[in-house]
PAGUPA-145160 format. One record per atom (N, C-alpha, C): residue number from 1; x, y, z. Coordinates in steps of 0.1 Angstrom, whole numbers. Example, Ala and Ser with C-alpha at 12.3 -4.5 7.8 and 13.67 -1.06 7.14 Angstrom:
# residues 2
 pos    px    py    pz
   1   132   -57    78
   1   123   -45    78
   1   132   -33    78
   2   128   -22    71
   2   137   -11    71
   2   129     0    79
# end
This chain:
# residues 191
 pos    px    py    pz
   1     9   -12     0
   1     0     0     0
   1     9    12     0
   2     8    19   -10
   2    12    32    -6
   2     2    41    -9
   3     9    49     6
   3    -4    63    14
   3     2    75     8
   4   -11    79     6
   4   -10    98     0
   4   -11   105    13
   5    -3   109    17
   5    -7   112    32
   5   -16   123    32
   6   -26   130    39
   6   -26   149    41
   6   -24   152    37
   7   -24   159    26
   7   -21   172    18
   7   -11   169     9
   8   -10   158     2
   8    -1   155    -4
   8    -8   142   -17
   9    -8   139   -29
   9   -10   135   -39
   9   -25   135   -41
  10   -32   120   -42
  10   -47   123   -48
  10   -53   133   -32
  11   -45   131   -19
  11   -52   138    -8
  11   -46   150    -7
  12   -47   161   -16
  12   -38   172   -19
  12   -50   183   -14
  13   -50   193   -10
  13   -60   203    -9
  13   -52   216    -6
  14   -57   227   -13
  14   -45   239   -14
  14   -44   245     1
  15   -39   251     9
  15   -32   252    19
  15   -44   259    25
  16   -50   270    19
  16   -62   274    21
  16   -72   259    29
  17   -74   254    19
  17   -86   247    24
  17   -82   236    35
  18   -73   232    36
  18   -65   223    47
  18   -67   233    61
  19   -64   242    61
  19   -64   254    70
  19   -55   244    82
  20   -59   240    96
  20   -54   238   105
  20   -52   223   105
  21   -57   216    95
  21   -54   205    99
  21   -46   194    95
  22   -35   206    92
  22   -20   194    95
  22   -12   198   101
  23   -12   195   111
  23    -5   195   123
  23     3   180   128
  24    13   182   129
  24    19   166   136
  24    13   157   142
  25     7   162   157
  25    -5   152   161
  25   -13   145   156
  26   -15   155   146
  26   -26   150   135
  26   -20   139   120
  27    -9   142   118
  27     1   130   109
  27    -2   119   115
  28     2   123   130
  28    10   108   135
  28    -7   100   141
  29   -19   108   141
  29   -29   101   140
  29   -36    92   128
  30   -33    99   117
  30   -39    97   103
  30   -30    80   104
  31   -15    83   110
  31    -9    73   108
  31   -13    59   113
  32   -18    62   124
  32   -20    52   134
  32   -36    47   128
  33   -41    56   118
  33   -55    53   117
  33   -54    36   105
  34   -38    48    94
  34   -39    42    84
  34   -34    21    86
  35   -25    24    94
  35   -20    10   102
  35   -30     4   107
  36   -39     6   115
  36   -52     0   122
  36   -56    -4   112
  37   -64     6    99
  37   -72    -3    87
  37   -67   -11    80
  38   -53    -7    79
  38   -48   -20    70
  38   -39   -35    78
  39   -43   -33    92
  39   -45   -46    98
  39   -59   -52    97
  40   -67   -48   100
  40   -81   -48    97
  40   -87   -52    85
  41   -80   -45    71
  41   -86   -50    61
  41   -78   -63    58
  42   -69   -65    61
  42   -56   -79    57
  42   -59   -88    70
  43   -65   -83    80
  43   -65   -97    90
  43   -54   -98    99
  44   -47   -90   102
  44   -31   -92   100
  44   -31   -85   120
  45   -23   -90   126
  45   -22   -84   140
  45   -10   -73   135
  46    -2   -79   128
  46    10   -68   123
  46    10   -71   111
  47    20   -55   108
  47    24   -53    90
  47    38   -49    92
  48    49   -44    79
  48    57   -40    79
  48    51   -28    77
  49    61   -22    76
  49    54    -8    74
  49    69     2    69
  50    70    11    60
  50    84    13    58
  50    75    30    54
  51    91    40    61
  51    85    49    58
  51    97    59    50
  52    94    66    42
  52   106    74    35
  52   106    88    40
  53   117    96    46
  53   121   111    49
  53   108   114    59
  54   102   122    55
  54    88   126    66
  54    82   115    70
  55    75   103    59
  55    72    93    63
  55    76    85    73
  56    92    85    71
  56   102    80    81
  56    99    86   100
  57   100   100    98
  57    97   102   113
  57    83    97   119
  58    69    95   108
  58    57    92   113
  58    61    77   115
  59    70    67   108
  59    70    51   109
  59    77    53   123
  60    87    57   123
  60    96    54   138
  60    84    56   150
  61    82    65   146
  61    70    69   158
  61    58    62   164
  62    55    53   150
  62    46    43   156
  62    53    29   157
  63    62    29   154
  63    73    15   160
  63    77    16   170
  64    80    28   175
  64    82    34   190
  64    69    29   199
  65    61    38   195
  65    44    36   202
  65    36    21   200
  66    34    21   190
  66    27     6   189
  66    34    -8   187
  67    51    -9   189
  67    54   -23   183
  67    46   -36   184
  68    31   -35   190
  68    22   -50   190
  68    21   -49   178
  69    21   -40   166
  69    11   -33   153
  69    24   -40   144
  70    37   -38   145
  70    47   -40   133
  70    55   -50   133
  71    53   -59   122
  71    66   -71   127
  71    78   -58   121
  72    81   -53   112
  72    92   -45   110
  72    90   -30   106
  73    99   -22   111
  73    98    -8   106
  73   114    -9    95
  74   109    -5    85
  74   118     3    69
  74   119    17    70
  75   127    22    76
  75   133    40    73
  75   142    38    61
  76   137    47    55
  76   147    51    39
  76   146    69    41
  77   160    71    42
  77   160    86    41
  77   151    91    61
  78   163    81    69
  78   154    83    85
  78   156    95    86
  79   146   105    90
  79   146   115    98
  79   148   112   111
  80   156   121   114
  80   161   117   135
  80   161   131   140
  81   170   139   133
  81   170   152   141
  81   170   164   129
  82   156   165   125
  82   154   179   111
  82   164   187   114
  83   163   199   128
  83   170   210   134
  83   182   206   129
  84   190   196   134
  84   208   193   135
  84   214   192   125
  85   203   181   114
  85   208   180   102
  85   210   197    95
  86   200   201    94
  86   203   211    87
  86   215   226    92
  87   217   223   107
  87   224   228   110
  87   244   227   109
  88   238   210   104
  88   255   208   101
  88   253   209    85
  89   242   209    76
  89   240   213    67
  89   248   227    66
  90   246   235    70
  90   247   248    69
  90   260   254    74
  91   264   249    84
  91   282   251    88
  91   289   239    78
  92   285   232    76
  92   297   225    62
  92   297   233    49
  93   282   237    46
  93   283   239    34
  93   290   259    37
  94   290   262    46
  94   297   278    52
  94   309   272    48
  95   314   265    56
  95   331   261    55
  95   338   260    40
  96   327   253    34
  96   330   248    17
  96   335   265    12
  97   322   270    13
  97   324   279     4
  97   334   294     7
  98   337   291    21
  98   350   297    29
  98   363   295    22
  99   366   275    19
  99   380   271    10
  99   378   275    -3
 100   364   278   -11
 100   364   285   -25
 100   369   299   -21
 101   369   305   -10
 101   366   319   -12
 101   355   323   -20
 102   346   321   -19
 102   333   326   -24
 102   326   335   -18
 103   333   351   -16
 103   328   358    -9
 103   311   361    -5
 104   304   361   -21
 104   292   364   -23
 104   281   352   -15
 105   288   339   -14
 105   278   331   -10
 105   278   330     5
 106   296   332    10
 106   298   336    27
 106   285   343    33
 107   286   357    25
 107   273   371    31
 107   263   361    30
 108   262   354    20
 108   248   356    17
 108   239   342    30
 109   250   331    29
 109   250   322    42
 109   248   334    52
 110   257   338    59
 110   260   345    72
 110   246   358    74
 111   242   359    61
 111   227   365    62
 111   214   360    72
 112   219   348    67
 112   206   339    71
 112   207   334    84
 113   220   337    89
 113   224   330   107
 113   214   337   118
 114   212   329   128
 114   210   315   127
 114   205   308   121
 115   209   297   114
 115   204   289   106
 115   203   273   114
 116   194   265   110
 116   182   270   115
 116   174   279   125
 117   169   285   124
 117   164   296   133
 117   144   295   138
 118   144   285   145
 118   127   278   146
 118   119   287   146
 119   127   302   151
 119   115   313   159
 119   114   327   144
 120   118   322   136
 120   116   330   124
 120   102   321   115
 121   100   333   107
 121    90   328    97
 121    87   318    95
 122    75   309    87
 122    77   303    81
 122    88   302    64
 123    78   310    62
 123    77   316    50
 123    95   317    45
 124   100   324    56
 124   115   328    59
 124   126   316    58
 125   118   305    64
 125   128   293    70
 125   127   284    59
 126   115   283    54
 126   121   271    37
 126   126   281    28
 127   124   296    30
 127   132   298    17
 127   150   300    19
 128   156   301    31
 128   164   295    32
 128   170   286    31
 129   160   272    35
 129   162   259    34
 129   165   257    17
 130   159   262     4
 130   160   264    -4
 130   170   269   -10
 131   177   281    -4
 131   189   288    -8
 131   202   275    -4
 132   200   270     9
 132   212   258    15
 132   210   251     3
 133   200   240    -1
 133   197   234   -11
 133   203   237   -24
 134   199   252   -27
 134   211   251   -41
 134   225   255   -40
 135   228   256   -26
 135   243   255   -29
 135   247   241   -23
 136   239   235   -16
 136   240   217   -16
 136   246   213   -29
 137   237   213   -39
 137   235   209   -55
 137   245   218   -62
 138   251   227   -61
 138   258   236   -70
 138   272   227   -64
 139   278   226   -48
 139   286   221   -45
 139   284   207   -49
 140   280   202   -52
 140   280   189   -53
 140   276   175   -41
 141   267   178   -35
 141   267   168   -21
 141   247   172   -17
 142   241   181   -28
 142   226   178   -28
 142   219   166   -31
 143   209   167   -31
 143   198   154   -32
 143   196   158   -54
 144   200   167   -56
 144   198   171   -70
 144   211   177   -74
 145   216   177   -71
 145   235   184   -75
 145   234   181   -89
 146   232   173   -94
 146   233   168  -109
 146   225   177  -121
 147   216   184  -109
 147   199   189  -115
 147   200   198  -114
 148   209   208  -108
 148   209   225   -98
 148   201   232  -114
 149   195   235  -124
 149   189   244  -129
 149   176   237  -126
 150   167   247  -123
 150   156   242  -119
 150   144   241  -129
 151   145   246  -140
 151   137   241  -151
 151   140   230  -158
 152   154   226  -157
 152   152   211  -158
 152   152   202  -149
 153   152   207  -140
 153   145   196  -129
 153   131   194  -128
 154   124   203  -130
 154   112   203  -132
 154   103   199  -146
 155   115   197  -156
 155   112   190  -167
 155   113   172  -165
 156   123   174  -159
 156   128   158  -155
 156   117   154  -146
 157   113   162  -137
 157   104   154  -124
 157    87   153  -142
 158    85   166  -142
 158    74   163  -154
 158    76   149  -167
 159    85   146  -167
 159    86   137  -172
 159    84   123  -170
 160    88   119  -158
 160    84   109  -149
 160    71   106  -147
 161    62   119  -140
 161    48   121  -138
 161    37   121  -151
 162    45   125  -161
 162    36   120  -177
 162    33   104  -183
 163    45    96  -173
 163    42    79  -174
 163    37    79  -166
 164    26    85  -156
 164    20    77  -148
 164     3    80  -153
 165    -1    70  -148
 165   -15    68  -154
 165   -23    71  -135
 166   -17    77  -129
 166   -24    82  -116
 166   -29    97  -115
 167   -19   104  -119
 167   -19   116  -119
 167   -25   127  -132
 168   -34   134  -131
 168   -37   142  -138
 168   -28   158  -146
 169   -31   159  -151
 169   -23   173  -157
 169   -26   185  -147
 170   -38   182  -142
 170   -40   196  -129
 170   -31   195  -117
 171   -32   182  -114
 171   -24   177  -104
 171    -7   181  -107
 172    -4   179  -118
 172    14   177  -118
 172    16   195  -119
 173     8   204  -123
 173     4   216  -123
 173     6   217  -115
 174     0   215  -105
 174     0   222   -91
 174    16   218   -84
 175    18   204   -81
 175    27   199   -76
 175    41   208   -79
 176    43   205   -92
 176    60   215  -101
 176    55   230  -104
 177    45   234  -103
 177    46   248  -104
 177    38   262   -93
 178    29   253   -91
 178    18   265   -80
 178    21   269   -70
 179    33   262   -62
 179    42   269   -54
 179    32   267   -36
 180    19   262   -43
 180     8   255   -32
 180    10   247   -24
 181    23   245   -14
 181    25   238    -5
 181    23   234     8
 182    11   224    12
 182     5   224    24
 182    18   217    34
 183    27   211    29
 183    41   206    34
 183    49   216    38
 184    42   231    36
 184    55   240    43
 184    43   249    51
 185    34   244    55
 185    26   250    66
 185    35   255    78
 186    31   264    85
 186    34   267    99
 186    32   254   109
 187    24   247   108
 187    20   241   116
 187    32   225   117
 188    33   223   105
 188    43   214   103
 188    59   217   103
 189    60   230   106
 189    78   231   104
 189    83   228   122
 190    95   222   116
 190   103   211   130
 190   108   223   140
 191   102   219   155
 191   102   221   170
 191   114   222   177
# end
């Protein structure tokens, strides 16, 4: 089974209409809902259950909480500590661009200090996270380093999404371009 979680694929709703109801408590409930039914519909006292990056913090959580429910939990891409990662994100990728001498990118990191900074914006804190990101990728050590122009990354992801017989053209719309993120809510950025 794979889950669309809240605000995300066929269960996508624009940020507007979701209003308050994604909130973590509220993940890690949907989660525990979605595990219950699919013991329930399979017969099953346990399942595996494998979760990727965000997914990953809601699986630990209920392998934590319920292990009667899982013979195994699968982390791909574990989340353990958002805050730290990104914080050693952001002093490596400082140091890198210290041994370039890359004056312009030094300011423009040391702009953003403290990085991460929980008590700033939302709004403020992924576009940051986005600036770290393309110099992740420009350096070489991103999740897209290969990909750093972003129209063709977003040709490449549209490309992918055009073999799939799930997704609609409104949908891939939204997803690569509307900028409609119920994943960078207030309510969900890390504590």
């Amino acid at each position: 089974v794979v889950w669309d979680q809240r605000g995300s694929g066929k269960s996508y709703y624009t940020t507007e209409q979701i209003g308050d109801t994604m909130t973590v408590p509220q993940m890690l409930n949907d989660t525990a809902e979605m595990i219950e039914y699919l013991r329930k519909r399979f017969n099953r006292d346990k399942i595996f259950v494998m979760g990727q990056s965000w997914g990953s913090a809601l699986g630990i959580h209920m392998a934590k909480e319920h292990p009667e429910w899982i013979y195994a939990y699968i982390g791909i891409g574990q989340v353990v500590n958002q805050a730290e990662s990104r914080r050693i994100s952001y002093n490596h990728v400082l140091q890198l661009l210290k041994e370039k001498d890359d004056t312009s990118g030094i300011k423009r990191l040391e702009d953003m200090a403290p990085y991460p900074d929980n008590s700033m914006p939302v709004e403020e804190y992924y576009k940051n996270w986005g600036i770290m990101e393309g110099y992740l990728n420009t350096l070489g050590i991103g999740d897209w380093h290969q990909k750093t122009d972003p129209v063709k990354y977003k040709l490449l992801m549209l490309s992918f999404l055009l073999r799939s017989h799930t997704i609609s053209l409104s949908e891939m719309y939204r997803d690569l371009f509307s900028g409609d993120q119920p994943s960078k809510l207030p309510s969900l950025k890390e504590g």
